[in-house]
N, C-alpha and C positions, 0 to 999 in steps of 0.2 A: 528700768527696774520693774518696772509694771508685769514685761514679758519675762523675769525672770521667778518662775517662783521657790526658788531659793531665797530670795531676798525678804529680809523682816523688815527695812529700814531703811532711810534714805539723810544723808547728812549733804547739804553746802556749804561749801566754804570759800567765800568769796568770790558765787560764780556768779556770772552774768544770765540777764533772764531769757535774751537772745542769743545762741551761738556765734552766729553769725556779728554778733559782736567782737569779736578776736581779729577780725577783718580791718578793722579800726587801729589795727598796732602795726599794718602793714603799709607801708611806703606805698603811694600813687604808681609809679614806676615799675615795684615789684608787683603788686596785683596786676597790672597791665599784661608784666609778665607772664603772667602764673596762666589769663585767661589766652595771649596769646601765643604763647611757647608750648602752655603745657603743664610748665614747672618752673620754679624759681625758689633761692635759696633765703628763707626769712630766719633773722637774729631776733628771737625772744629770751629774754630775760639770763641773756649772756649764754645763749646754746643759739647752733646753728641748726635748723629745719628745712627739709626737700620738701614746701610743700606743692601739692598735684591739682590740676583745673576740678579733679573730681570732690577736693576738698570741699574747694567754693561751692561746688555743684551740690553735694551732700548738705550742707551748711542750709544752701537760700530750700531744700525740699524739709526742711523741721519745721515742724507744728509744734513746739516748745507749750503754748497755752491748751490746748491739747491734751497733750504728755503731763503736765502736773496735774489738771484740774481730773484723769485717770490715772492718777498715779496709786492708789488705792494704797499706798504704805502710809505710815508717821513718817513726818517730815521735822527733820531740825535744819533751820537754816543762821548759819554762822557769818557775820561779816561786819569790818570796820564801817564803822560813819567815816576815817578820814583818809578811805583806798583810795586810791588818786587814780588805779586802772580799773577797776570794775565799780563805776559808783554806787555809793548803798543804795539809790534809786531801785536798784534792780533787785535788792533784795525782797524791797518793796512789794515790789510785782510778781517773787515768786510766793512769797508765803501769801497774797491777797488772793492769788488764783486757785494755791493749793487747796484742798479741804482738811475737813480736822483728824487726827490728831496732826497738829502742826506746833512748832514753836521757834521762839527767833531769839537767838544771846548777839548781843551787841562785843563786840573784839575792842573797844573802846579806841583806843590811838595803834593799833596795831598796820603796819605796812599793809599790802597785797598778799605776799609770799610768805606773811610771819616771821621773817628775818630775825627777827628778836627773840630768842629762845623762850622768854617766859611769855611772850604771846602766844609761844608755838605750843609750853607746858599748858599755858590755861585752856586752848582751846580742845589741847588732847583730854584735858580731865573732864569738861564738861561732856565733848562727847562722850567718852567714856563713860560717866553717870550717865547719862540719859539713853545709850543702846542698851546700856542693861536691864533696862526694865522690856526690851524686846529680845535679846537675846537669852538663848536657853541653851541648855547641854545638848539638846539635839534639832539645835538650830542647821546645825548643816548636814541633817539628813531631813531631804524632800518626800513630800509622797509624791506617788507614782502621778505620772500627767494622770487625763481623764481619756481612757481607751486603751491604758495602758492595763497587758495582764497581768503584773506584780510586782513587788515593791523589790520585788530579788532578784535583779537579772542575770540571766544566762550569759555570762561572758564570750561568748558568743553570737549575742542575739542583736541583731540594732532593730531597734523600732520606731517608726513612723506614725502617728497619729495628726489627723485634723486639729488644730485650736478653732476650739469652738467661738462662735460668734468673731471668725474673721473671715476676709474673702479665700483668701489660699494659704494663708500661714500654717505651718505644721510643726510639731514640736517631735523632737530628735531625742532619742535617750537610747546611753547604750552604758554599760556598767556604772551607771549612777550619775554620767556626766550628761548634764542636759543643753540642746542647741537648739538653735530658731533656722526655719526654711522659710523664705517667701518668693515672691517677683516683684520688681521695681514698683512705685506709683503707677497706678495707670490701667496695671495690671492684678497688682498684688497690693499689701501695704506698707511694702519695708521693711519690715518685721525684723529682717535676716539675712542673711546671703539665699543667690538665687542653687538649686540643684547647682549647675555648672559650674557656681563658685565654689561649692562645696566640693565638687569633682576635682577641679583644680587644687583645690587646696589639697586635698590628700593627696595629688601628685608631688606637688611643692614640699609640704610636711616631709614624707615620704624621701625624696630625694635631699632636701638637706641633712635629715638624720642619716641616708646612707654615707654621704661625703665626709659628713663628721666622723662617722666610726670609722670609714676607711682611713682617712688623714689619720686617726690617733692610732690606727695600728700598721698603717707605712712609715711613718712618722712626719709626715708632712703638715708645715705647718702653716697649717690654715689657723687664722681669725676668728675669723667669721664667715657665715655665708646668708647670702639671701637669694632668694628665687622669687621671680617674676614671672607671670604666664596672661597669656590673653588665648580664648578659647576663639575660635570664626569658624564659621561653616559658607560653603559657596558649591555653586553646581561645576561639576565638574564634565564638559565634553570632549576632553583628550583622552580618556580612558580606555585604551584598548578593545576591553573585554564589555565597553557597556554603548557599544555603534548604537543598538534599537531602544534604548531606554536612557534617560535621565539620571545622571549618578551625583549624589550631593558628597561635596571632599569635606571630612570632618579635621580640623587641624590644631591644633595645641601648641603655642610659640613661646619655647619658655628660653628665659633670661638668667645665668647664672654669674651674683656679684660676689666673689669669691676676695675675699681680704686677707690679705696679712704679706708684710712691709720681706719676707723672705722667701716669698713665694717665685720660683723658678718655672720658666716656658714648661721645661717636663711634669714639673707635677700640675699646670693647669692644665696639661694637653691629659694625662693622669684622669683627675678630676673630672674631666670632662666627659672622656669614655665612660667611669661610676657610674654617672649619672644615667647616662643609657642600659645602666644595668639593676635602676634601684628597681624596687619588686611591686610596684604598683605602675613604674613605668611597664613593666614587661607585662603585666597583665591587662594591661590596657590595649598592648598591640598583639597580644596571645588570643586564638580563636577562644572567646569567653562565650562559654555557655548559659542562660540563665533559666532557668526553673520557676514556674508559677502555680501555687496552689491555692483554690478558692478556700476558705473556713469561712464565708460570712454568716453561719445559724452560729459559731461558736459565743460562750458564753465571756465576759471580760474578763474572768479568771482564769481560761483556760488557753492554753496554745495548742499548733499544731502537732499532732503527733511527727511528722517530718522533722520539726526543728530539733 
């Protein structure tokens, strides 16, 4: 929430002070799994979950003490004395680390999940009373980051700025919708997805929305869909045309999980062509041009005349 400055406020309920506490509801056998496979299928609270080694991995790089004690929002934290999965210990530890404005409503005998409808009434009214005293009519318009040149953008325009006082985190805004850039620990501070992820993703984005639309007007019936990609780079010396120099092979491996219980060979063989035709695919592999112009005396109101 910290990184998002949209955000007025910050509510728990009934979470744990540690992520990596959720780890604790998973079978010995299945983490085994997860670290040694890769993946493995976990049954929480009567739903089944794929979860991935990157979960774990994600989980053990949180700085959770951290992240509240910078959490720089009001904080309400909500949770039973008698959860039986997240103990109220941990409620403990989130509101002693947060700072003020903070407050804590006790759920009295209420489950984990609020299964009990009027647990679930009382704790929507309290929150409800207490964001209101943060929430406004124009709570959900932000101002502009800081470098950014206007609160009105150009539908057209995406823009890049620095977050200030971090090591490479950058803040994204492009008609109103705000995103985070960083690089791993180490490098970066996790901020965000890295460039590449974000590259991929609008491949992914991209190609599922074209499948959808194609399916709903062949009539093919598709589910669902989801795309998976991993980006790799490697030098390449089988390349014909590159005997006297060093050629790095840029490659993108993407995975299409196409669902639904009537789907026939032809339309995934269908399907599958689309996808080599969605329009960020093609301009990916199309000679792209890019264009670079200096404005660094410009003022932060102002943009370039080019745009």
């Amino acid at each position: 929430a910290a990184h998002i400055p949209e955000s007025r406020a910050v509510v728990t309920i009934g979470a744990p002070f540690d992520p990596a506490h959720v780890t604790g509801l998973f079978p010995d056998d299945v983490l085994s799994a997860i670290r040694d496979d890769g993946l493995a299928t976990v049954s929480l609270a009567g739903r089944r979950f794929t979860v991935r080694r990157q979960f774990l991995e994600d989980l053990d790089g949180q700085r959770m003490a951290a992240a509240i004690e910078g959490l720089a929002r009001p904080l309400l934290v909500l949770h039973s004395p008698v959860d039986e999965v997240v103990d109220v210990d941990n409620a403990r530890r989130i509101f002693e680390t947060a700072r003020h404005p903070k407050s804590f409503v006790s759920l009295d005998a209420a489950d984990h999940l609020l299964t009990d409808r009027d647990d679930g009434g009382y704790a929507a009214q309290v929150l409800a009373a207490w964001a209101s005293r943060y929430i406004t009519e124009d709570a959900g318009r932000s101002a502009p980051s800081a470098g950014s040149a206007s609160s009105s953008e150009d539908p057209g325009i995406v823009r890049v700025a620095e977050r200030p006082g971090w090591a490479l985190a950058q803040d994204i805004t492009v008609r109103g919708h705000h995103l985070v850039a960083d690089e791993p620990l180490g490098v970066g501070d996790d901020t965000g997805p890295t460039p590449y992820d974000l590259l991929l993703a609008g491949l992914g984005t991209c190609t599922s929305m074209t499948l959808r639309m194609y399916a709903e007007r062949a009539g093919i019936p598709l589910e669902h869909v989801e795309v998976e990609m991993v980006h790799s780079r490697s030098h390449s010396t089988d390349c014909a045309d590159t005997a006297a120099t060093t050629s790095r092979l840029e490659r993108i491996d993407r995975v299409l999980h196409l669902h639904g219980d009537d789907l026939q060979d032809e339309h995934i063989a269908k399907l599958r062509r689309i996808a080599d035709r969605c329009p960020v695919h093609r301009t990916l592999e199309s000679d792209l041009c890019v264009t670079t112009t200096v404005s660094s005396a410009l003022r932060p109101t102002e943009r370039p005349s080019e745009l």
